[in-house]
PDB file of N, H, CA, C and O in Angstrom:
ATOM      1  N   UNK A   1     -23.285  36.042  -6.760  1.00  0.00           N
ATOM      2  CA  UNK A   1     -22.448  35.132  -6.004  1.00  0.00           C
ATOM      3  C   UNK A   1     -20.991  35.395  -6.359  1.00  0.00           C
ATOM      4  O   UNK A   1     -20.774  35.754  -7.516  1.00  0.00           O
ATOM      5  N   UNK A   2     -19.957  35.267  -5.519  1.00  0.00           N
ATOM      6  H   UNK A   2     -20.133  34.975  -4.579  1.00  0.00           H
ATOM      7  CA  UNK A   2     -18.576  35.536  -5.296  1.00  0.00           C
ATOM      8  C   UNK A   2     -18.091  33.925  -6.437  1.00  0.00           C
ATOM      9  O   UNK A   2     -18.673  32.923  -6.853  1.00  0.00           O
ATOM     10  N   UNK A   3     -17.145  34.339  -6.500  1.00  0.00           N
ATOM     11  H   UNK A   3     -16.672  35.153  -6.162  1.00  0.00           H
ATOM     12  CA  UNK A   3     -15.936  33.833  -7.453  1.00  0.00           C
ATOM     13  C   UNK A   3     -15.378  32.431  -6.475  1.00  0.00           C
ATOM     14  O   UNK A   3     -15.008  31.340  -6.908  1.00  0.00           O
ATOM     15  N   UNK A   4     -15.439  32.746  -5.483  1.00  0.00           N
ATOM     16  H   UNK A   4     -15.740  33.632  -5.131  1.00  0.00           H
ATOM     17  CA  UNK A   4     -15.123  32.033  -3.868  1.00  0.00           C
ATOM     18  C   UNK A   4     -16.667  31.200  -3.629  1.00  0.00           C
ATOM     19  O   UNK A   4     -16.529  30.149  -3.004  1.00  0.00           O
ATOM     20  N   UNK A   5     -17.811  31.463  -3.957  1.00  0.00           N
ATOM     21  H   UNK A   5     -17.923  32.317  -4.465  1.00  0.00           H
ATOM     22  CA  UNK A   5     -18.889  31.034  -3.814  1.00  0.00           C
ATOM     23  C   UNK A   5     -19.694  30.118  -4.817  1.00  0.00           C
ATOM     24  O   UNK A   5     -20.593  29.295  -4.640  1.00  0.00           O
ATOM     25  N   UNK A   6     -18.867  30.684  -6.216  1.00  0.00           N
ATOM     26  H   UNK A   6     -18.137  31.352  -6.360  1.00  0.00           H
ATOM     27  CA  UNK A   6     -19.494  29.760  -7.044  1.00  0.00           C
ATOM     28  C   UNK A   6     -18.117  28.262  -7.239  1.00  0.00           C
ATOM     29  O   UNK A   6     -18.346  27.232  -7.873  1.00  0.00           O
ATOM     30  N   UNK A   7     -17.139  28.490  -6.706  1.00  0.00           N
ATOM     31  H   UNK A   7     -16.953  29.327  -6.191  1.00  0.00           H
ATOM     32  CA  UNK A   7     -16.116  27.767  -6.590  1.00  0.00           C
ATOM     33  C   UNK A   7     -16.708  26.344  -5.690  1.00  0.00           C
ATOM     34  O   UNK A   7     -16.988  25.214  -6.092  1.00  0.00           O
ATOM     35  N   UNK A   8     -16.753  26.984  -4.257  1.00  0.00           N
ATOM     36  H   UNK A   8     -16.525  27.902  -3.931  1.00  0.00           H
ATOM     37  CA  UNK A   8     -17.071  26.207  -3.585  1.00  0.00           C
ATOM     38  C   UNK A   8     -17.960  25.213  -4.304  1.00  0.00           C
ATOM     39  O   UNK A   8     -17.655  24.138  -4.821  1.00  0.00           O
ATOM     40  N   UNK A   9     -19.761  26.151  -4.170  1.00  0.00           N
ATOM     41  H   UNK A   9     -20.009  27.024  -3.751  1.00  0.00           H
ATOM     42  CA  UNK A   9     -20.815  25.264  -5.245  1.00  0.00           C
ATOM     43  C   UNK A   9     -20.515  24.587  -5.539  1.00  0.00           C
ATOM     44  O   UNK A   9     -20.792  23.560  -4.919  1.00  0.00           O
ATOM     45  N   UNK A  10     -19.525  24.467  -6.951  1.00  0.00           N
ATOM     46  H   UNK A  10     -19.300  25.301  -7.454  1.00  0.00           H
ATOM     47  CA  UNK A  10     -19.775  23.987  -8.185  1.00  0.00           C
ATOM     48  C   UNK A  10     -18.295  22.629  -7.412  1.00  0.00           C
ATOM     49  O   UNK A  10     -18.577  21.513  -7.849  1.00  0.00           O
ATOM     50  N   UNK A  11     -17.569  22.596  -6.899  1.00  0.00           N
ATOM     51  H   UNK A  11     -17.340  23.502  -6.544  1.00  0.00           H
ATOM     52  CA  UNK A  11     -16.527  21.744  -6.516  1.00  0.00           C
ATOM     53  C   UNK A  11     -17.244  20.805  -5.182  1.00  0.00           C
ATOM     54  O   UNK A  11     -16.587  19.808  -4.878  1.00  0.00           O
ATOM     55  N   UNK A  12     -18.574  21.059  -4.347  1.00  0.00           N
ATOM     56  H   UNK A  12     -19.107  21.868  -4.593  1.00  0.00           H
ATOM     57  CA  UNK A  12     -19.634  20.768  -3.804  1.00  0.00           C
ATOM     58  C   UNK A  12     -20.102  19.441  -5.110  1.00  0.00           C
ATOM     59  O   UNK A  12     -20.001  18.239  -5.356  1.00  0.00           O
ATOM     60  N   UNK A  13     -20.421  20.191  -5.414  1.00  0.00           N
ATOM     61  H   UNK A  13     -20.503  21.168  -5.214  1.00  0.00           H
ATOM     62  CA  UNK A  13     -21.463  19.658  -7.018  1.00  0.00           C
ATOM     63  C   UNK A  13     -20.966  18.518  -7.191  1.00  0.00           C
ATOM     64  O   UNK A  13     -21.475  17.509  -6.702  1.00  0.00           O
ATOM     65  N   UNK A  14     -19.774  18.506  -7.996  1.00  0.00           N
ATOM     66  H   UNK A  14     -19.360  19.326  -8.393  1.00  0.00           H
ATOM     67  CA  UNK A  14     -18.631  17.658  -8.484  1.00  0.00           C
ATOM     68  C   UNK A  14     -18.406  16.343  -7.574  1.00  0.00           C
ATOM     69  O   UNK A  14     -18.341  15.164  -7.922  1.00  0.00           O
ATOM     70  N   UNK A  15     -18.299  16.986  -6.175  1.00  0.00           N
ATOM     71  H   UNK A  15     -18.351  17.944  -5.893  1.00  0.00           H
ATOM     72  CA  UNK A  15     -18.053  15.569  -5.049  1.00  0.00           C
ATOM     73  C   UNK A  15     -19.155  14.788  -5.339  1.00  0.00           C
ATOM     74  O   UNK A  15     -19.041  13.598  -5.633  1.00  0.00           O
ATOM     75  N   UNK A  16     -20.066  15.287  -5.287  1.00  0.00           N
ATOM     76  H   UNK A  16     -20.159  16.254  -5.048  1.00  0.00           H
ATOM     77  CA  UNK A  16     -21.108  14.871  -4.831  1.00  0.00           C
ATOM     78  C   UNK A  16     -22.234  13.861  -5.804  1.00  0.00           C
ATOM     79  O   UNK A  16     -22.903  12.858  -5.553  1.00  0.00           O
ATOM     80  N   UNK A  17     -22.023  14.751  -7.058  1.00  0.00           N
ATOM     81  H   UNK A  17     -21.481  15.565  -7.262  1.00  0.00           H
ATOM     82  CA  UNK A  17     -22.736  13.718  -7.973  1.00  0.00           C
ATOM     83  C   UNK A  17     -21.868  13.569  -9.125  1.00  0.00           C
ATOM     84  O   UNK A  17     -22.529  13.240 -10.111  1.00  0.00           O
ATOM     85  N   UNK A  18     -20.743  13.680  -9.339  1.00  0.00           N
ATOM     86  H   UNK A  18     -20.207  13.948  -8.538  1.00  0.00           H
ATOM     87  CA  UNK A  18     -19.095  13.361 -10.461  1.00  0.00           C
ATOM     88  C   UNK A  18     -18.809  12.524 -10.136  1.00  0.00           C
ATOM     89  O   UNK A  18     -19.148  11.519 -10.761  1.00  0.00           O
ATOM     90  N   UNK A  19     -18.035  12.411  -8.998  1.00  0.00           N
ATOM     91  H   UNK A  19     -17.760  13.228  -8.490  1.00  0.00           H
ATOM     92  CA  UNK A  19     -16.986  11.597  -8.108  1.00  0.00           C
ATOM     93  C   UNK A  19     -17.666  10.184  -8.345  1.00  0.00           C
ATOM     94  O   UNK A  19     -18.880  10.083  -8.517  1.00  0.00           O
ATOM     95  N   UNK A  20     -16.792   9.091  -8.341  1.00  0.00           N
ATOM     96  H   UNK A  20     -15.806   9.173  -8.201  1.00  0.00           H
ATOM     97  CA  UNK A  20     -17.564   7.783  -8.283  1.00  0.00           C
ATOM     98  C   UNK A  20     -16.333   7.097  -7.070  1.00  0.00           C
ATOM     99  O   UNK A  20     -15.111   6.953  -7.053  1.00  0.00           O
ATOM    100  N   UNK A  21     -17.329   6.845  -6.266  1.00  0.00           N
ATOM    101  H   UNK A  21     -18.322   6.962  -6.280  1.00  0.00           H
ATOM    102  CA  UNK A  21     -16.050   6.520  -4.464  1.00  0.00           C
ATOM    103  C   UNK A  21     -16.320   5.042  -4.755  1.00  0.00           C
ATOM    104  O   UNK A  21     -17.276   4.419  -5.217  1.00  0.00           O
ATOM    105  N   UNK A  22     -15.182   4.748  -4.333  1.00  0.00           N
ATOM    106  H   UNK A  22     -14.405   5.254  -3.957  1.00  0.00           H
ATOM    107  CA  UNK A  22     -15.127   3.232  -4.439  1.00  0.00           C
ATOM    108  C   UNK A  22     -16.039   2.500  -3.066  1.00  0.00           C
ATOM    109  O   UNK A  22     -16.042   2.932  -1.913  1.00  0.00           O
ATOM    110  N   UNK A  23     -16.793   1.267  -3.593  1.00  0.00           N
ATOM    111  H   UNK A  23     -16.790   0.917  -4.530  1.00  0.00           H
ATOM    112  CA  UNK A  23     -16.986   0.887  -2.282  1.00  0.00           C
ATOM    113  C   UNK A  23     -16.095   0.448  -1.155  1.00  0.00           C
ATOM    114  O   UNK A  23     -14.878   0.633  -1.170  1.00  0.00           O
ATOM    115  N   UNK A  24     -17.027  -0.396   0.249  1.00  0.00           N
ATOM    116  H   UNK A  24     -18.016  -0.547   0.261  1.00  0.00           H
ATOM    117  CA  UNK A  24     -15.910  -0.592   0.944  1.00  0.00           C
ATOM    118  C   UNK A  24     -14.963  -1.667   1.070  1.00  0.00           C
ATOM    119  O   UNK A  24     -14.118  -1.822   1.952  1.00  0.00           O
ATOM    120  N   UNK A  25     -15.238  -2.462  -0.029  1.00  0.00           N
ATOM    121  H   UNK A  25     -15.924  -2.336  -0.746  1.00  0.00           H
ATOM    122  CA  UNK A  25     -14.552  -4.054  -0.157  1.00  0.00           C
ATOM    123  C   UNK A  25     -13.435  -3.624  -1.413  1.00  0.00           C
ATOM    124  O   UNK A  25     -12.463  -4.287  -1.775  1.00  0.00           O
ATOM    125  N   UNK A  26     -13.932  -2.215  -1.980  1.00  0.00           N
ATOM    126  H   UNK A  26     -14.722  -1.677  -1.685  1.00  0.00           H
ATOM    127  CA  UNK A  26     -13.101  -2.170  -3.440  1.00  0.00           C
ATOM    128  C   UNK A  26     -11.665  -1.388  -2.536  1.00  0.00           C
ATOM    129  O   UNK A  26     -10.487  -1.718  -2.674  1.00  0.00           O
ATOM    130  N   UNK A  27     -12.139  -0.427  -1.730  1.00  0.00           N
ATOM    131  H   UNK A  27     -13.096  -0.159  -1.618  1.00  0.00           H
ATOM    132  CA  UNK A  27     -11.161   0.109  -0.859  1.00  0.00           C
ATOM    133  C   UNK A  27     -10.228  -1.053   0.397  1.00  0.00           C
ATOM    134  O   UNK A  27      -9.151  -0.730   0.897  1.00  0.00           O
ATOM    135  N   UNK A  28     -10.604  -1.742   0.552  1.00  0.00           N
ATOM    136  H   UNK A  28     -11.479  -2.004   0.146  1.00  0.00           H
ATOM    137  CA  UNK A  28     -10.217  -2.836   1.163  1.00  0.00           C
ATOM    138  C   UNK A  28      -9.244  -3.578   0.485  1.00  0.00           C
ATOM    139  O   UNK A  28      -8.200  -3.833   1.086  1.00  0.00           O
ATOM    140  N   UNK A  29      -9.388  -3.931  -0.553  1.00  0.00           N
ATOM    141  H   UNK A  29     -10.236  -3.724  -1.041  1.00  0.00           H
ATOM    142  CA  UNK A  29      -8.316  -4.705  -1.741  1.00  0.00           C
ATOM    143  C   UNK A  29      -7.505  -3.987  -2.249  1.00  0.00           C
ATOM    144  O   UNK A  29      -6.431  -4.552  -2.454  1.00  0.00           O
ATOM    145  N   UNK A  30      -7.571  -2.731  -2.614  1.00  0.00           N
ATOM    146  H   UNK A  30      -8.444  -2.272  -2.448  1.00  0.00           H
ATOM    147  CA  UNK A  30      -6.672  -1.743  -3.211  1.00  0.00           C
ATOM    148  C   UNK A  30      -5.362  -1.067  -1.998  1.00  0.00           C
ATOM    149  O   UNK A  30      -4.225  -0.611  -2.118  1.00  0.00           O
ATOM    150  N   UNK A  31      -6.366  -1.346  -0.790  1.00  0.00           N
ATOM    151  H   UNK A  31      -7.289  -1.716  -0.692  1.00  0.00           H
ATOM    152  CA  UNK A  31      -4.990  -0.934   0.510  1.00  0.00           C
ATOM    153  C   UNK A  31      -4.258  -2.100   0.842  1.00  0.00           C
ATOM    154  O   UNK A  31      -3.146  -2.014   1.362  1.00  0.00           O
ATOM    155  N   UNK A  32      -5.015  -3.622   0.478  1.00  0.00           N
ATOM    156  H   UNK A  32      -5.919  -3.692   0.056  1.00  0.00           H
ATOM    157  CA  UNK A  32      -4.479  -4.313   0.309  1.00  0.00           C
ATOM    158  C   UNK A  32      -3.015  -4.688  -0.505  1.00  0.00           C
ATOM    159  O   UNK A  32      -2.002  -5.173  -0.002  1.00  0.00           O
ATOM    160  N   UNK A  33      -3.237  -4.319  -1.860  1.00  0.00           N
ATOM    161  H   UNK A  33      -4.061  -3.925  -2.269  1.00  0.00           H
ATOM    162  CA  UNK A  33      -2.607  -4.250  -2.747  1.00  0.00           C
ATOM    163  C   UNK A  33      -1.548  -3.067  -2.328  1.00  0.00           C
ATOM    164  O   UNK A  33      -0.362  -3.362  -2.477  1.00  0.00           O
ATOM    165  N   UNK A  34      -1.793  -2.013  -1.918  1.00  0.00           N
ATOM    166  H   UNK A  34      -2.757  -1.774  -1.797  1.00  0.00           H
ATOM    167  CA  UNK A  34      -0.811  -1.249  -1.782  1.00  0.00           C
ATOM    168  C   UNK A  34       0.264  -1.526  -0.847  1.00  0.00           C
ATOM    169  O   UNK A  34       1.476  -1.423  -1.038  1.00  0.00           O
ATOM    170  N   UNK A  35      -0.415  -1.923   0.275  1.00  0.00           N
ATOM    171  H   UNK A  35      -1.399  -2.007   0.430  1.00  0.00           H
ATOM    172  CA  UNK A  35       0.362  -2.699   1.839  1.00  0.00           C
ATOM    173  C   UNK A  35       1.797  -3.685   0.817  1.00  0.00           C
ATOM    174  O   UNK A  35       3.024  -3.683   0.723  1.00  0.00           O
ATOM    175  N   UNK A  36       0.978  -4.179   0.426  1.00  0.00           N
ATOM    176  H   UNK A  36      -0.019  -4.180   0.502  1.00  0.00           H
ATOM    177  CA  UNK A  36       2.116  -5.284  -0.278  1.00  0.00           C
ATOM    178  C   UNK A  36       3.049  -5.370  -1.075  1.00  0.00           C
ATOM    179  O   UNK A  36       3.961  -6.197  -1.049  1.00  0.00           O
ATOM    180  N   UNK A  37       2.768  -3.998  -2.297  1.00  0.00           N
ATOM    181  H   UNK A  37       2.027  -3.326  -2.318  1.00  0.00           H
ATOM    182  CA  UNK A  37       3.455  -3.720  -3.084  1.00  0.00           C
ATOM    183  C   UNK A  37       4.542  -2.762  -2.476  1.00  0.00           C
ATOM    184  O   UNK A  37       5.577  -2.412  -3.043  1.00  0.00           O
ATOM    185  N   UNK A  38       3.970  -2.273  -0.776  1.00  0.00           N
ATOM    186  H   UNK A  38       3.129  -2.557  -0.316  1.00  0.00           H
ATOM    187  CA  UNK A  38       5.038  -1.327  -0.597  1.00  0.00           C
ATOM    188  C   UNK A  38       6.061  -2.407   0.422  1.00  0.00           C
ATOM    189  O   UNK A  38       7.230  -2.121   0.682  1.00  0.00           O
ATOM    190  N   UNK A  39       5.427  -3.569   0.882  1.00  0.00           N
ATOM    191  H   UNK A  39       4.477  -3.801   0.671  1.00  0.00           H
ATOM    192  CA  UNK A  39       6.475  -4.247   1.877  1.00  0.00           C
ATOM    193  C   UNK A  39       7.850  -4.846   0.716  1.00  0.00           C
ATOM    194  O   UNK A  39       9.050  -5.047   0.900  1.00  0.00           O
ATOM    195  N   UNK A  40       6.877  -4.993  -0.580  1.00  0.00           N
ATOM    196  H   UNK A  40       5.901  -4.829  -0.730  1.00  0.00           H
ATOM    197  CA  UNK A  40       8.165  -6.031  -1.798  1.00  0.00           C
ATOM    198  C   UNK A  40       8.653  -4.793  -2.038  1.00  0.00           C
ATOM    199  O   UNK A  40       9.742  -4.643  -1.483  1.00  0.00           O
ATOM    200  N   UNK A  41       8.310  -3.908  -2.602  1.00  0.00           N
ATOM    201  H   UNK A  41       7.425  -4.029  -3.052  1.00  0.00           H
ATOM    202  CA  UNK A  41       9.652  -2.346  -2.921  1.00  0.00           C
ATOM    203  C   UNK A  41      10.661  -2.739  -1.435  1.00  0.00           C
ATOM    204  O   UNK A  41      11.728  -3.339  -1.306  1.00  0.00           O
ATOM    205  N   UNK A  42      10.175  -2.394  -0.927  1.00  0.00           N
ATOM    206  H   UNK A  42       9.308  -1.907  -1.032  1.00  0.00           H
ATOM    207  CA  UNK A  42      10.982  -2.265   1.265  1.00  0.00           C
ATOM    208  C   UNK A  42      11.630  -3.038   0.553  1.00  0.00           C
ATOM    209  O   UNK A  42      12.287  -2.605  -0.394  1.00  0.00           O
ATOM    210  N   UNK A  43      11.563  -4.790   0.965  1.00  0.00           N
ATOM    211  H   UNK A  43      11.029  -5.142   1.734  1.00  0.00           H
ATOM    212  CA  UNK A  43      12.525  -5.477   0.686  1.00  0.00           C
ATOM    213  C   UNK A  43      13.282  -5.442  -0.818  1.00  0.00           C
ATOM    214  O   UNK A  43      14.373  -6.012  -0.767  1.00  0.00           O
ATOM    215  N   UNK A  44      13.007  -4.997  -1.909  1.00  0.00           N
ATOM    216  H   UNK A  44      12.122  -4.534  -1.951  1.00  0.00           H
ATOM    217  CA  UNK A  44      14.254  -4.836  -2.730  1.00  0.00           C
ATOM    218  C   UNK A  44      15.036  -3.668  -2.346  1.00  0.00           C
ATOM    219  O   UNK A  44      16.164  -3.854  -2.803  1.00  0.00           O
ATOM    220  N   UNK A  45      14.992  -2.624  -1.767  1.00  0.00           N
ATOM    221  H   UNK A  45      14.076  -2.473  -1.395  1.00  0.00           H
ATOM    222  CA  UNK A  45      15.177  -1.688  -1.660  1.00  0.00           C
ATOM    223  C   UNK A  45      16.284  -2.576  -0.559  1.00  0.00           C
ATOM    224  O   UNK A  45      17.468  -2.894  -0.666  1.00  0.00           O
ATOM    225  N   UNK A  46      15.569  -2.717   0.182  1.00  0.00           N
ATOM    226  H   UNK A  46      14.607  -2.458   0.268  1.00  0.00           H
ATOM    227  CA  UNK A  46      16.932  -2.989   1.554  1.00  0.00           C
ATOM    228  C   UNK A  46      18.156  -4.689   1.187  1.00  0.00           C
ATOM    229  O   UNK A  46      19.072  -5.104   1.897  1.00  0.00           O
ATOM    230  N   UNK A  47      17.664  -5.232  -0.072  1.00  0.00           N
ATOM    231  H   UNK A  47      16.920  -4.895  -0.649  1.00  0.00           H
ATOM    232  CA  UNK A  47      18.640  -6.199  -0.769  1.00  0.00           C
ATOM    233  C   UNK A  47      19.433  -5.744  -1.414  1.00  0.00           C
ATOM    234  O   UNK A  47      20.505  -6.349  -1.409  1.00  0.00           O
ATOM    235  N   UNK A  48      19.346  -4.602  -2.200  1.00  0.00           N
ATOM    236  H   UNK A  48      18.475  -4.110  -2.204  1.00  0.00           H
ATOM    237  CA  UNK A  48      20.100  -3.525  -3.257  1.00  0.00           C
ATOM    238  C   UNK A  48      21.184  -2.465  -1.947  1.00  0.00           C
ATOM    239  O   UNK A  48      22.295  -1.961  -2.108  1.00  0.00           O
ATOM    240  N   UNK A  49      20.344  -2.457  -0.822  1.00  0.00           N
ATOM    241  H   UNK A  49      19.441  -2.867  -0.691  1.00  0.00           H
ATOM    242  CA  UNK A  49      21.494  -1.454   0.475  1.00  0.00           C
ATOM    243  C   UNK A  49      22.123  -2.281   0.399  1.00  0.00           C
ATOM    244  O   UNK A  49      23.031  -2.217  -0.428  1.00  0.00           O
ATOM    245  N   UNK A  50      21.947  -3.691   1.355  1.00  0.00           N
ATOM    246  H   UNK A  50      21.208  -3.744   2.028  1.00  0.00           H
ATOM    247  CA  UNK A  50      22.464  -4.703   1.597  1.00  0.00           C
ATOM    248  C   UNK A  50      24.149  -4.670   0.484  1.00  0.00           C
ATOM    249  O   UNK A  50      25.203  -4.083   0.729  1.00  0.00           O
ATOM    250  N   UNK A  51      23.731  -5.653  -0.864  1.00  0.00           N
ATOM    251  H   UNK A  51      22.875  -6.130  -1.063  1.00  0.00           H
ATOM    252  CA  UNK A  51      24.387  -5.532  -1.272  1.00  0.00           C
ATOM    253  C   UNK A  51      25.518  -4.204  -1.621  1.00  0.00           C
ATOM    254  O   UNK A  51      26.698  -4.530  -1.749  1.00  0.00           O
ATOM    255  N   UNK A  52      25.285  -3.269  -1.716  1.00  0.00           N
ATOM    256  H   UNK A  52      24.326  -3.004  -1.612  1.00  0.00           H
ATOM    257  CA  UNK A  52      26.235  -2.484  -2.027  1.00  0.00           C
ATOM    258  C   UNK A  52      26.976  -2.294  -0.587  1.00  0.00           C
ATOM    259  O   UNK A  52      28.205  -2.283  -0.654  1.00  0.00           O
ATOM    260  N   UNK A  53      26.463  -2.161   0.554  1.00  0.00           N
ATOM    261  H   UNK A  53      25.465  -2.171   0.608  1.00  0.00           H
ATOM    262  CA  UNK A  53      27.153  -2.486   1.546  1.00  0.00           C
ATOM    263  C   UNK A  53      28.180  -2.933   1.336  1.00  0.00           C
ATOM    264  O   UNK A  53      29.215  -2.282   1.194  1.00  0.00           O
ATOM    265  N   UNK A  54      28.037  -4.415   1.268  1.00  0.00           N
ATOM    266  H   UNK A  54      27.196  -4.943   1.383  1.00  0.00           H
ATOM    267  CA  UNK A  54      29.193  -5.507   1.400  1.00  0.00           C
ATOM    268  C   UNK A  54      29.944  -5.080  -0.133  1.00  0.00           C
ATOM    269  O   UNK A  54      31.109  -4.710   0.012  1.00  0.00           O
ATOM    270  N   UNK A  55      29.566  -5.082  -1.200  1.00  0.00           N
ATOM    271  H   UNK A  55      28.620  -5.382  -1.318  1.00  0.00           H
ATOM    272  CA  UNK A  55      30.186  -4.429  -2.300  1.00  0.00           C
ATOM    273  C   UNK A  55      31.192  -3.284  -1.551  1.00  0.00           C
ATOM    274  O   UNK A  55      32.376  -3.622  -1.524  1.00  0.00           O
ATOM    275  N   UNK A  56      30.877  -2.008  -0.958  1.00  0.00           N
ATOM    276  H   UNK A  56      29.916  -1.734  -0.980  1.00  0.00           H
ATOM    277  CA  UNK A  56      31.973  -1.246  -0.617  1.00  0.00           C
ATOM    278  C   UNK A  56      32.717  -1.619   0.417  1.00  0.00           C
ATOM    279  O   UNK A  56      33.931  -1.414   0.437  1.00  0.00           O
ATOM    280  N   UNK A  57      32.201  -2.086   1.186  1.00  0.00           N
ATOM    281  H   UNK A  57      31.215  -2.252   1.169  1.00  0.00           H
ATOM    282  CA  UNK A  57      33.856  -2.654   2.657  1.00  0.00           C
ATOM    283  C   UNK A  57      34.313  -3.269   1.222  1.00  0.00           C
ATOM    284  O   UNK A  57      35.097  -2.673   0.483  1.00  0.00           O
ATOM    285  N   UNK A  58      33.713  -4.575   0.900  1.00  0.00           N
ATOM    286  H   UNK A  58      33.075  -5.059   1.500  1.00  0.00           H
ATOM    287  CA  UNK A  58      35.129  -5.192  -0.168  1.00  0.00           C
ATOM    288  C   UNK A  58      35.889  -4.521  -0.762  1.00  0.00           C
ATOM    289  O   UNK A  58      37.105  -4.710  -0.769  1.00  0.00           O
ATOM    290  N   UNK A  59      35.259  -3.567  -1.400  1.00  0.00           N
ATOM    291  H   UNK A  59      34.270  -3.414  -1.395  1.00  0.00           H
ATOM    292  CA  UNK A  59      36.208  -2.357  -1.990  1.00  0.00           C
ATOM    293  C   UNK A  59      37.206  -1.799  -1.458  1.00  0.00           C
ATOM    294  O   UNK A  59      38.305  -1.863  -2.009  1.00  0.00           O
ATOM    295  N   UNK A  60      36.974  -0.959   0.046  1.00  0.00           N
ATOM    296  H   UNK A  60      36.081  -0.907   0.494  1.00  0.00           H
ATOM    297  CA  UNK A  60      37.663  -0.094   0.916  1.00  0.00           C
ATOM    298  C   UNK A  60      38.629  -1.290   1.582  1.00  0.00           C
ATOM    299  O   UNK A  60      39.775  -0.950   1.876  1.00  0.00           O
ATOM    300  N   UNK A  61      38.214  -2.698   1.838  1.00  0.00           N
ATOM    301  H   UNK A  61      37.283  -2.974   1.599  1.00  0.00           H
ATOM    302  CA  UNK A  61      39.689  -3.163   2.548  1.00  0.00           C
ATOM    303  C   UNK A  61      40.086  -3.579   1.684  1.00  0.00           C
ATOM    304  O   UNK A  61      41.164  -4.043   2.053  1.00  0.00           O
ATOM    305  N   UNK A  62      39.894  -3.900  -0.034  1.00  0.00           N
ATOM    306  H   UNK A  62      39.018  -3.523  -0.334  1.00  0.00           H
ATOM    307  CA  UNK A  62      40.981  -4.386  -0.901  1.00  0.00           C
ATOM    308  C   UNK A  62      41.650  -3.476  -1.755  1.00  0.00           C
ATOM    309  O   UNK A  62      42.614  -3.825  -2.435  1.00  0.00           O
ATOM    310  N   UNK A  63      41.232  -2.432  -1.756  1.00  0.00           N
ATOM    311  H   UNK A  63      40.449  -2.148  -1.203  1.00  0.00           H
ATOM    312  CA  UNK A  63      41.910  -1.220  -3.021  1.00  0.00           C
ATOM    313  C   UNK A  63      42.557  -0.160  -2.468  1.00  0.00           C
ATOM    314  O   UNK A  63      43.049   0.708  -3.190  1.00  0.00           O
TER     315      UNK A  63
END
């Protein structure tokens, strides 16, 4: 068997009886969790633009 053949196999193998897949309620809560943690980053992210915004006009029309 090829180098390419025992690769495949053995990475076959691995999925198949290694891997431990989450079920579908565990995958459900975790995209959950992600959805949310990425909308609160969004909003600090766009409070931190925000502010520096208004931080630089103040800057540029007073200095």
């Amino acid at each position: 068997m090829s180098k390419i053949g025992t690769y495949l196999s053995e990475t076959k193998n691995e999925l198949v009886n290694k891997v431990s897949w989450p079920t579908w309620p565990e995958l459900q809560s975790s995209a959950i969790v992600v959805m949310v943690s990425s909308v609160i980053i969004a909003l600090v992210v766009f409070v931190i633009d925000f502010g520096f915004d208004i931080l630089m006009k103040f800057a540029y029309q007073n200095l």
